[in-house]
N, C-alpha and C positions, 0 to 999 in steps of 0.2 A: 285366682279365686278357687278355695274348695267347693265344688259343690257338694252338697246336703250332707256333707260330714264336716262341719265345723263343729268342733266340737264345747259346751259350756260347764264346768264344772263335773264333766265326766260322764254327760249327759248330750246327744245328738239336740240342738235346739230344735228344729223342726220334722226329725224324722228323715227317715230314707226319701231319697229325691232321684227325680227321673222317670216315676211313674207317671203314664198316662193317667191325665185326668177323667172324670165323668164328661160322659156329654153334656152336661150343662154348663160346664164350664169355657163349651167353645163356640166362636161366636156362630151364627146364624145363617151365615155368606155364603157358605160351601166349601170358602179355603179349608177350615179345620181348623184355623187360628184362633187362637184365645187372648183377652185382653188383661191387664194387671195393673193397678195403680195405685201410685205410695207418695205420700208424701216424706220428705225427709228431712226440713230445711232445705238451702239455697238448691236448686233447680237442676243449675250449674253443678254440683258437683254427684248428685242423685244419678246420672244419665251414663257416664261414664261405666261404673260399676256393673250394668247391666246390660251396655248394648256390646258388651265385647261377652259374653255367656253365651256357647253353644245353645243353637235352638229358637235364640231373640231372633226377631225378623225386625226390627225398628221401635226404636224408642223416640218420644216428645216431651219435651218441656210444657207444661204449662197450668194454669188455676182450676183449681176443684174445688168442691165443699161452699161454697157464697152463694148468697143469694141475688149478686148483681148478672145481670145479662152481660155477655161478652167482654167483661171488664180488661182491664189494660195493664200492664205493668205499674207502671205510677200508681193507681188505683189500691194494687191488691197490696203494693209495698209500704203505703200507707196504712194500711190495716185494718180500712171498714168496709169492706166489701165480704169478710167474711172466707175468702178462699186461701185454700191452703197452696205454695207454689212445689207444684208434683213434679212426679215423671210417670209418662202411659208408657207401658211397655205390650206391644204385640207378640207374642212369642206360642212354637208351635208345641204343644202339649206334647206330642208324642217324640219329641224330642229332651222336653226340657220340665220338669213337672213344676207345678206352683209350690211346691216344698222348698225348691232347690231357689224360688227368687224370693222368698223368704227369709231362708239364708242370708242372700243375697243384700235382701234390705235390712234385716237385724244389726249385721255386722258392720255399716254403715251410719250407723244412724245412734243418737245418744238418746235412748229408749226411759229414761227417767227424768229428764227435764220438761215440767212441763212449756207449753209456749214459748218455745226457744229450740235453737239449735246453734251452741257452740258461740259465734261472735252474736248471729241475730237472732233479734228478742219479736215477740208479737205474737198473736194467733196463725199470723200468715206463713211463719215458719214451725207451726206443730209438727210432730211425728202423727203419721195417721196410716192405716188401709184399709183403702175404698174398693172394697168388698163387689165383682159384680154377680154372683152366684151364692146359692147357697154352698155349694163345694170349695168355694173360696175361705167363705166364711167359718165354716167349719175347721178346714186346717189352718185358718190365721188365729182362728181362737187356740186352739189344742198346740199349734207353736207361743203363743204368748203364755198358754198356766203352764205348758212344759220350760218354759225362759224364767217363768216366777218360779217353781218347786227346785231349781237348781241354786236356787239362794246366791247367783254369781253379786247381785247387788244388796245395799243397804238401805235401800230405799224403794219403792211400789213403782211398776213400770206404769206411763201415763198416756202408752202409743193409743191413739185409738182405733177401734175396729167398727167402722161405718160404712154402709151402702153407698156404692158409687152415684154419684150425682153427675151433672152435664159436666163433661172435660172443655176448657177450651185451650187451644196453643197457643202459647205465649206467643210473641213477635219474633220474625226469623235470625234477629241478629243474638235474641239468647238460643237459639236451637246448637247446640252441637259446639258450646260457646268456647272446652278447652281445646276443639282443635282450630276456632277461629282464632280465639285470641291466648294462645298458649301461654303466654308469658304472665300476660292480667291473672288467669286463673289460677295460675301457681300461687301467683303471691297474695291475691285474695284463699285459696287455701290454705296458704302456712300460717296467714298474719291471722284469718280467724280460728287458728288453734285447731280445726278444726283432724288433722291426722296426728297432733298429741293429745288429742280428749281420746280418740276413738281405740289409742292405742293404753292409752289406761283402764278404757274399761272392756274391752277387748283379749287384750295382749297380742300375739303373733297373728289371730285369728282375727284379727280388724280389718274393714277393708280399704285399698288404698287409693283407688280413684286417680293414677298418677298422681302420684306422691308430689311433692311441690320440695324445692330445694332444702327447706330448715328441715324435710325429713330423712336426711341421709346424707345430701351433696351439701350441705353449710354452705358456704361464701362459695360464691361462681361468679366474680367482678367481671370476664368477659362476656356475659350471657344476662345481667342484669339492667335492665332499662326501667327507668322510674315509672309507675302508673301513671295516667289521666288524675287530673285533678277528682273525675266524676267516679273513678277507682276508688281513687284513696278516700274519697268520704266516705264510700259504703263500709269501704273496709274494715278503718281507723275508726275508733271510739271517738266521741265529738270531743273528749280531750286531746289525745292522742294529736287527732285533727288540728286542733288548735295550736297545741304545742313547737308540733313538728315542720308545719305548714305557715304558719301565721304568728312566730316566734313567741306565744303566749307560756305564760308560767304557771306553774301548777303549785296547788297550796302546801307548804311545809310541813311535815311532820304527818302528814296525813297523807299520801302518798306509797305507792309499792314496793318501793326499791330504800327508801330511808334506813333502814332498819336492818335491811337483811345481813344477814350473814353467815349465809350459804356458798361453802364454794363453787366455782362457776364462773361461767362470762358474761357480760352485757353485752348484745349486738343491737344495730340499729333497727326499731320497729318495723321499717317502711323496706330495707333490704336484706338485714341478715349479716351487712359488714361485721367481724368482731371490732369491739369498738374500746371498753376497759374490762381486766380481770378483778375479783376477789381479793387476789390477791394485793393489789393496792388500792383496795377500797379502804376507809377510816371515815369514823363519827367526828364529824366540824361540828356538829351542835347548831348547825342550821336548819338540822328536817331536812335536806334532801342529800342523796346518794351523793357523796364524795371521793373524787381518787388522787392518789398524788401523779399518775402517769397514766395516757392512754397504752392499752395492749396494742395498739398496732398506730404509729403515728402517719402510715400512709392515708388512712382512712378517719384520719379527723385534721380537718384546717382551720385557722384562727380567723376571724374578722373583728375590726372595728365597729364597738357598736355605740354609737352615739347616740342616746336615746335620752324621754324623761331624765331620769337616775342617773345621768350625767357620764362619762365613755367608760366603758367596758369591755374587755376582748369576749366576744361572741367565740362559740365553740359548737362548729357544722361538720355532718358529716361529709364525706366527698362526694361517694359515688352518688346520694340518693339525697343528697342538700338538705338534709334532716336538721333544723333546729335542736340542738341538744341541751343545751347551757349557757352557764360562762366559766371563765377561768381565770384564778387570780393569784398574786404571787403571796398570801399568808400561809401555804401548807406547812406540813411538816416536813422533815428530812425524810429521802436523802434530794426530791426536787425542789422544796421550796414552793410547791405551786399546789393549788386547789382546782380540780377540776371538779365544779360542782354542775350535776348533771339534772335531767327534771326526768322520773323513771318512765314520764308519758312516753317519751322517746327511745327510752330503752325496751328490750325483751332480756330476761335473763334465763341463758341454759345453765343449768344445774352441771356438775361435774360429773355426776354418775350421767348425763345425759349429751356429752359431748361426743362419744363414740358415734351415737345414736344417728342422731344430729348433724351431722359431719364435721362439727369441730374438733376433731380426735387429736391432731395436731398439739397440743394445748393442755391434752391428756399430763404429758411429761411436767411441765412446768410446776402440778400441784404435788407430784413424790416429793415425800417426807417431809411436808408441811401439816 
């Protein structure tokens, strides 16, 4: 992470960092410590970004902003409690200035969407900071009009800047939750998009919160273990969900992937496997994404599917048992065969995006097409 020189459209977003604060900005105790609290969407990946900063002394997960008493996970993730799911950061001012975690939270955080962050929607995942001083306040306002006059976006930032209210902490098995469950949090980060939003409206200067494998390491099959069922809902959209998990089909022609035709690869939603290329994508005139061959046939297997609509070859992936489709023999040449896929199931990386990505591999295949 840079401190308090990240730079926006040629413009320092929050000013020089590292200065000692005002006394009022530090708490009352006698440590000297100062307190800082941001909401940023999920919790989980808020905590990361700050507690590794020269200067932090400990960071917390947990609800702000509500007007219920001590409310609970379940509670706030429901979305009528009113609180937002934060991160408190303790950190010692003459080490570390509130410019520099500014920064910090800017460069994380998608600053123009309202009520929402990235995969989740609600009030409970606004962008907020809960201001506890006037010296807070002051440089959180003066980095947000200096974030607005650099024109980096097209659209009005919607972060807000309110007085801190009662913190409480979440429950201890979200505290510190990527080094508990490292694997969950990866793949809850990459599947909510949330370090290729950050890096578009970003660039270089986005922060990365231990990146999750879709941003840089692609397909890692010895290192991949499928989430908890209680995972994969949060994470997966209720179609997605449905799709991938509960072999459901998604409506024709009205769908993400029908249509496209961008080059690039489809990988499995739920892992990252690559699964088919662009390249033998074609329009069947059914509404959903069609190929004549999977990109990689270790990581797709057939099944018998005897269903309503009477037997059909099911088309799964391996490592992450993903529901994809079915496959039938009316394709075109040179297989003969249709693999008609539901794009619930799919993600597609773009081909200028497979360096990126880690599917660089794959690079070669689209020369002089």
């Amino acid at each position: 992470m840079l401190l308090g020189l990240l730079v926006v459209a040629g413009l320092a977003v929050v000013g020089a960092g590292g200065a000692p604060e005002s006394p009022d900005a530090k708490s009352d105790d006698g440590t000297g410590l100062a307190t800082a609290t941001f909401a940023g969407g999920c919790f989980w990946c808020m905590q990361p970004p700050f507690e590794a900063l020269p200067g932090v002394r400990s960071t917390t997960v947990g609800y702000t902003g509500g007007h219920v008493k001590s409310p609970t996970y379940e509670q706030v993730s429901a979305g009528g409690t009113g609180h937002a799911e934060s991160v408190q950061v303790v950190y010692d001012p003459k080490q570390i200035g509130y410019a520099e975690l500014l920064d910090a939270f800017w460069h994380n955080v998608d600053p123009i969407t309202p009520d929402a962050q990235f995969c989740d929607h609600g009030r409970q995942y606004r962008t907020a900071i809960f201001v506890h001083d006037e010296t807070q306040r002051r440089l959180a306002e003066e980095s947000k009009r200096r974030l607005e006059a650099s024109k980096r976006f097209d659209r009005p930032i919607v972060t807000e800047i309110v007085s801190a209210t009662e913190f409480y902490p979440a429950e201890e098995y979200h505290q510190r939750y990527h080094e508990k469950n490292p694997l969950r949090y990866k793949f809850y980060r990459w599947n909510c998009g949330r370090d290729q939003r950050l890096a578009e409206l970003w660039g270089a200067a986005a922060g990365k919160g231990e990146p999750a494998p879709a941003s840089g390491a692609g397909w890692d099959p010895e290192h991949f273990h499928k989430p908890d069922d209680a995972t994969l809902r949060r994470t997966l959209t209720p179609e997605q969900y449905e799709v991938t998990q509960r072999e459901g089909t998604e409506r024709p022609f009205q769908n993400a992937y029908w249509d496209n035709h961008a080059p690039g690869i489809y990988v499995d939603v739920v892992s990252g496997e690559p699964l088919f290329s662009s390249l033998d994508k074609y329009d069947s005139g059914t509404g959903w994404p069609s190929f004549t061959r999977p990109l990689e046939t270790a990581n797709v297997r057939e099944k018998v599917d005897r269903g309503l609509l009477g037997t059909r070859t099911e088309v799964r992936s391996v490592h992450a048992d993903s529901h994809l489709g079915h496959v039938f023999d009316d394709g075109p040449a040179p297989t003969g065969r249709r693999y008609c896929m539901d794009s619930a199931s799919l993600r597609f990386v773009p081909l200028e995006r497979l360096e990126v990505e880690g599917y660089g591999m794959y690079v070669g295949s689209f020369r002089g097409r």
